[in-house]
C-alpha positions as a Markdown table, in Angstrom:
| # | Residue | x | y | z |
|---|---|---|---|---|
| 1 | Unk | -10.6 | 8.8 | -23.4 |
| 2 | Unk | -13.4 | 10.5 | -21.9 |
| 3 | Unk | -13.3 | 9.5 | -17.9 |
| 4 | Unk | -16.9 | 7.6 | -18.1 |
| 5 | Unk | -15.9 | 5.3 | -20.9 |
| 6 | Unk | -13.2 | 4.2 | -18.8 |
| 7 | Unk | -12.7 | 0.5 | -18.5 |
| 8 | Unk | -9.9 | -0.8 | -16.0 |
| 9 | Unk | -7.8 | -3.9 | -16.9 |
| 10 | Unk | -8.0 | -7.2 | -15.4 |
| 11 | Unk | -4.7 | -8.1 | -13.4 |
| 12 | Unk | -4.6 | -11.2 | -11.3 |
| 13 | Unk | -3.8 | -11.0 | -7.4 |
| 14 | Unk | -0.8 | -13.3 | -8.3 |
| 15 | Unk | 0.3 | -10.6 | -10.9 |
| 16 | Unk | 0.5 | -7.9 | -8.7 |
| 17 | Unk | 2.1 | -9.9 | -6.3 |
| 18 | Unk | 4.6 | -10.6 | -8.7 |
| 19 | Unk | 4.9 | -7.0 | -9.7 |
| 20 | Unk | 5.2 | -6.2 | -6.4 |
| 21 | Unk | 8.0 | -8.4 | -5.5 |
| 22 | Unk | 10.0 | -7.4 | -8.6 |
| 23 | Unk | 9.2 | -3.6 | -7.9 |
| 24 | Unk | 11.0 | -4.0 | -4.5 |
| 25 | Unk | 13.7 | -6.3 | -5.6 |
| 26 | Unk | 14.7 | -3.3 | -8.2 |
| 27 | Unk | 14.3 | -0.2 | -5.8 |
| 28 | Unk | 15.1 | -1.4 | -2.4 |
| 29 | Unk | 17.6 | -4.2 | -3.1 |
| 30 | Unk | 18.7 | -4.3 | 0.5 |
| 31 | Unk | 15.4 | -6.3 | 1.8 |
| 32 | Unk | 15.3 | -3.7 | 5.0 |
| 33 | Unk | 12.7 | -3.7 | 7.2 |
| 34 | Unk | 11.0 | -1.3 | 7.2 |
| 35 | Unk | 11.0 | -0.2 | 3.7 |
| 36 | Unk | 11.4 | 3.9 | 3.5 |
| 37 | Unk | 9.2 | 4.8 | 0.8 |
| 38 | Unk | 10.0 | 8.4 | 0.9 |
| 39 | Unk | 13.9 | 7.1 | -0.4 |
| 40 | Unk | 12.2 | 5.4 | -2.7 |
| 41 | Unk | 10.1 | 7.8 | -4.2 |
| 42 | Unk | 12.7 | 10.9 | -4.4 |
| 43 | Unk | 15.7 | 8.9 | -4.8 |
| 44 | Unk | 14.9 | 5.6 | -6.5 |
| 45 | Unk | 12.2 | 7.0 | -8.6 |
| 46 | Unk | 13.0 | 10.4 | -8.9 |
| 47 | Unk | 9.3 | 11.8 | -8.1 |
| 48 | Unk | 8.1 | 14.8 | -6.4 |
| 49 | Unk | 6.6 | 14.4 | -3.4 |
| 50 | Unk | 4.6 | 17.6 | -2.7 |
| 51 | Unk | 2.4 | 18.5 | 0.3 |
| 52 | Unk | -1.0 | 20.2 | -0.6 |
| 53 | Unk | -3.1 | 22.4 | 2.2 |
| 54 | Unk | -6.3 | 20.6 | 3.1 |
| 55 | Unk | -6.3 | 17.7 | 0.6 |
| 56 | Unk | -7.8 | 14.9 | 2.6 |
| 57 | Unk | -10.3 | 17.9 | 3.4 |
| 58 | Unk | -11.3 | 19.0 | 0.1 |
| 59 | Unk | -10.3 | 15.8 | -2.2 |
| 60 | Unk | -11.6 | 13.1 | 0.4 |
| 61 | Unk | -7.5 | 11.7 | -0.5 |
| 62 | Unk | -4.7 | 11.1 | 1.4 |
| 63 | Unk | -2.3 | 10.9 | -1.8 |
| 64 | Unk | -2.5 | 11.0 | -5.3 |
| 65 | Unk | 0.0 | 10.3 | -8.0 |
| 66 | Unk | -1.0 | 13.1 | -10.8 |
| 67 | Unk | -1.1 | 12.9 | -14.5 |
| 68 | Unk | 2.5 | 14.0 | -14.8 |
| 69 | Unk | 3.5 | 10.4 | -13.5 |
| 70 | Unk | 6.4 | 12.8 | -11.9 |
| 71 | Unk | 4.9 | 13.9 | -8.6 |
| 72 | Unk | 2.4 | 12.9 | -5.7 |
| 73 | Unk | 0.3 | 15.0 | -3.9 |
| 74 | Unk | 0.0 | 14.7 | 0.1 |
| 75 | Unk | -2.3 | 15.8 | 2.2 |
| 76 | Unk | -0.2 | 18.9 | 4.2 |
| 77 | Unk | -1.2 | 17.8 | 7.8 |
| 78 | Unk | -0.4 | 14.2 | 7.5 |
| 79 | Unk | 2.8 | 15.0 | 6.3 |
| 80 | Unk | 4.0 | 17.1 | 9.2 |
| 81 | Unk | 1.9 | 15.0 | 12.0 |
| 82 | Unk | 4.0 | 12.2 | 13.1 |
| 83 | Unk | 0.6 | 10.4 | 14.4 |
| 84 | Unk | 0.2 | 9.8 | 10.5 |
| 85 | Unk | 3.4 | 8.3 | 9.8 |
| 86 | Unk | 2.1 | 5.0 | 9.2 |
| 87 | Unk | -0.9 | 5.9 | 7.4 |
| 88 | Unk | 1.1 | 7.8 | 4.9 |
| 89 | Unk | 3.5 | 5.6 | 4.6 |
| 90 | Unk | 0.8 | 3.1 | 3.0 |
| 91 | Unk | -0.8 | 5.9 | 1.3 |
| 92 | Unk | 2.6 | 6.5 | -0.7 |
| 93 | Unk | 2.6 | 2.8 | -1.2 |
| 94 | Unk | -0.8 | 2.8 | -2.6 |
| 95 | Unk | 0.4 | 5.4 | -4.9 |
| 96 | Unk | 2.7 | 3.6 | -6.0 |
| 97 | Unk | 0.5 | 0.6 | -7.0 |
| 98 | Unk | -0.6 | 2.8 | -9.8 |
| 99 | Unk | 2.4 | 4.0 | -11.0 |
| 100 | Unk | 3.6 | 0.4 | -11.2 |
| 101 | Unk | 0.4 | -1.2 | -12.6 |
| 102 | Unk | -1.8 | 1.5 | -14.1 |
| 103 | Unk | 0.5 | 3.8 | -16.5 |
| 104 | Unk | -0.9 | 2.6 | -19.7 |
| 105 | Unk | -4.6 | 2.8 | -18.9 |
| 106 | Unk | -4.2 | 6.7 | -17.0 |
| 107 | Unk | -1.8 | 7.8 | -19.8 |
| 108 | Unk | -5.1 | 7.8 | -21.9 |
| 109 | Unk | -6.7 | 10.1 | -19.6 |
| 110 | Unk | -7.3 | 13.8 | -20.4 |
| 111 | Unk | -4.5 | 16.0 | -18.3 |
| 112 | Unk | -4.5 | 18.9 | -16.5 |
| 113 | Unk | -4.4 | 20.7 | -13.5 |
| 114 | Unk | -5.0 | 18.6 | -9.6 |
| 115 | Unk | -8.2 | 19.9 | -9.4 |
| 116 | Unk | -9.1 | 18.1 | -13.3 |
| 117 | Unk | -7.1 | 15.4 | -12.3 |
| 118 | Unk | -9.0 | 14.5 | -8.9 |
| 119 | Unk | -12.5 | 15.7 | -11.0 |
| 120 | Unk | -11.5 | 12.7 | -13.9 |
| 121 | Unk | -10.9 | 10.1 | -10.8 |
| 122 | Unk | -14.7 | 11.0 | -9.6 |
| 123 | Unk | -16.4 | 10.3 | -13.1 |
| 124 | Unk | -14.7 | 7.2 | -13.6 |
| 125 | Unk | -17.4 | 4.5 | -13.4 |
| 126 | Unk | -17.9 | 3.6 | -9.7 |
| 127 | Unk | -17.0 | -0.5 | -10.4 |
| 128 | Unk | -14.1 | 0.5 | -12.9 |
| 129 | Unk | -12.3 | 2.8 | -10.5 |
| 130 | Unk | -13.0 | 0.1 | -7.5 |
| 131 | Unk | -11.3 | -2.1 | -9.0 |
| 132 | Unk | -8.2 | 0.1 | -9.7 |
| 133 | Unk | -8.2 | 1.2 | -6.0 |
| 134 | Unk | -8.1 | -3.1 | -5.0 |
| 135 | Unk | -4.8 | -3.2 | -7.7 |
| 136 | Unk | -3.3 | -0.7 | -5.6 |
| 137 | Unk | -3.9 | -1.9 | -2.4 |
| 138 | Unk | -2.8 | -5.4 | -3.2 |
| 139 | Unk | 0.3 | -3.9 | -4.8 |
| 140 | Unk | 1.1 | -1.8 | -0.9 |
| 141 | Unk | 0.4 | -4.6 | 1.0 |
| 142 | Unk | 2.6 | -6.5 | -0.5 |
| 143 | Unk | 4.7 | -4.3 | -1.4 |
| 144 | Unk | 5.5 | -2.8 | 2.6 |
| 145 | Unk | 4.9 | -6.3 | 3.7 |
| 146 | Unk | 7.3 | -9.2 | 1.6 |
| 147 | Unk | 6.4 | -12.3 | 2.1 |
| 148 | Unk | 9.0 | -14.1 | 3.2 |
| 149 | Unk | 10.1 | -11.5 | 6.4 |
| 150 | Unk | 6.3 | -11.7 | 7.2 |
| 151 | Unk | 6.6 | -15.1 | 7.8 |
| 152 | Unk | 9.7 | -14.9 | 9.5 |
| 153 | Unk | 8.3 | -12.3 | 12.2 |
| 154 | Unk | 5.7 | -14.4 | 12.3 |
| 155 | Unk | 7.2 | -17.2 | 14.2 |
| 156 | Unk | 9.2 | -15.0 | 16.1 |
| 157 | Unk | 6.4 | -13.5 | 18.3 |
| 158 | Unk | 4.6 | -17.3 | 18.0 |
| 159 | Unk | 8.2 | -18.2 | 19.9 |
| 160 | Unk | 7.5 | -15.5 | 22.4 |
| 161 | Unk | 3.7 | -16.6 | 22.7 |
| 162 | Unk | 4.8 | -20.4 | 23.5 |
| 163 | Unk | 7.7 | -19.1 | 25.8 |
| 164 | Unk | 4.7 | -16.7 | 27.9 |
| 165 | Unk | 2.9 | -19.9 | 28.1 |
| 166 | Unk | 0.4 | -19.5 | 25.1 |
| 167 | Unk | 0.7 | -23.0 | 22.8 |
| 168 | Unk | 0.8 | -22.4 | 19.0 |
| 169 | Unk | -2.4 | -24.8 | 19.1 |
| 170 | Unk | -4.4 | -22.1 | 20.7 |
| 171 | Unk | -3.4 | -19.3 | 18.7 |
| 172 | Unk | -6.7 | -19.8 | 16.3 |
| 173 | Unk | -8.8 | -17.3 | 16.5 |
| 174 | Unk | -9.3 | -13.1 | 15.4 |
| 175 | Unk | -8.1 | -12.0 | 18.9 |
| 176 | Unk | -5.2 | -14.2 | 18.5 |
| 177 | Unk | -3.7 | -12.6 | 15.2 |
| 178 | Unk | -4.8 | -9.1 | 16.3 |
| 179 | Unk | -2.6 | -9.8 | 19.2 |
| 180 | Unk | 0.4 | -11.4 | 17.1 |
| 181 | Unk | -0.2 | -8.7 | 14.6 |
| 182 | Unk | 0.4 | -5.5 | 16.7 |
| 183 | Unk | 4.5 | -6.4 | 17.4 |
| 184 | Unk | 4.6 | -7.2 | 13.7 |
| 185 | Unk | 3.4 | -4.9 | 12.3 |
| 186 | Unk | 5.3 | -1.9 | 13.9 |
| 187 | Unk | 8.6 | -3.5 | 12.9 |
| 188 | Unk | 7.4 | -2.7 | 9.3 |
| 189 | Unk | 5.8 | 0.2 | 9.9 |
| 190 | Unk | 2.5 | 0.1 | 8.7 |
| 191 | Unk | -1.1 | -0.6 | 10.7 |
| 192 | Unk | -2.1 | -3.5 | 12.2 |
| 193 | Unk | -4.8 | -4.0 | 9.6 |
| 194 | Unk | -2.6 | -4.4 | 7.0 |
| 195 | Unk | -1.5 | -7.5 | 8.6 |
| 196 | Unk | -4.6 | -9.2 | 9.7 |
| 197 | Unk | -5.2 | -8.8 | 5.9 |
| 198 | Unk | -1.4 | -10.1 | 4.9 |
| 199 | Unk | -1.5 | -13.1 | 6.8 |
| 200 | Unk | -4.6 | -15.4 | 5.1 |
| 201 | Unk | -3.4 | -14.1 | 1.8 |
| 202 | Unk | -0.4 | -15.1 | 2.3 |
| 203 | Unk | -1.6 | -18.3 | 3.7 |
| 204 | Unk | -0.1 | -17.7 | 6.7 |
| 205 | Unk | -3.4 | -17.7 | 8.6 |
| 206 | Unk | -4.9 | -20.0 | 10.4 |
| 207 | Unk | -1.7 | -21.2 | 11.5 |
| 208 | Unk | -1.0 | -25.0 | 10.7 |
């Protein structure tokens, strides 16, 4: 299949949760917070992770599971800056979205070399490649972030807010889950932005 003719498949948020789930069930069966996707990757997976020079410079990517479905690119200086931990982290995660959801449809796509590869991503259809990118990034976020812990942390730090003097009631607003995401989400190890987005999906926001 040529790259413009490409026509991404329609997968229900509730089906990549569930995918999700069931992906972390099988490869990190201990439920650990947070999840180490490196482990999973080399040693659940058995996939090369392999750090490329100047990636996000010259690709515009952080990461990017190749056509071999055996190995994921990095971007070199991420990797070896601590600052990008995090970032990378959900990177990896995202990667992983379409290994787990998207192997039929990029099996059909013409191999070759990274430099092919990351050209075939670019002439995908603008709307057709969107929409793989929001499979994946459902798939991390739920992925790094299960439910059920989520919710758990969650009324941990609203304990702590009510203890400081700070009423569930009142904890409503933005400001108020940026503030009760930040503890959060450094116990799983990803942005705060991933959990200002976790939280209304998961119907977690506003708080009842």
């Amino acid at each position: 299949m040529e790259p413009q003719n490409f026509k991404a498949p329609f997968i229900a948020p509730q089906d990549i949760w569930r995918q999700a789930d069931e992906f972390r069930n099988r490869v990190w069966p201990s439920q650990a917070i947070p999840i180490d996707v490196l482990s999973v990757v080399e040693f659940e997976l058995g996939l090369e992770i392999r750090p490329i020079s100047k990636l996000k410079e010259e690709a515009d990517v952080d990461a990017l599971l190749l056509g071999d479905w055996q190995t994921i690119v990095v971007d070199q200086n991420q990797y070896m800056d601590d600052r990008y931990t995090n970032r990378l982290r959900y990177s990896i995660a995202h990667e992983l979205g379409h290994y787990v959801l998207h192997k039929a449809v990029f099996s059909q796509m013409p191999q070759g070399s990274l430099a092919e590869w990351i050209a075939c991503m670019r002439d995908m259809p603008e709307k057709e490649y969107s929409f793989l990118e929001y499979h994946a990034y459902e798939f991390a976020g739920r992925f790094l972030v299960p439910p059920e812990a989520l919710r758990r942390e969650l009324e941990s730090v609203i304990q702590l807010a009510e203890q400081s003097g700070m009423p569930r009631s009142q904890l409503q607003d933005e400001a108020h889950m940026q503030y009760l995401a930040k503890p959060i989400s450094r116990k799983f190890g990803v942005s705060s932005s991933v959990f200002e987005r976790r939280l209304p999906k998961e119907k977690l926001w506003p708080l009842t």
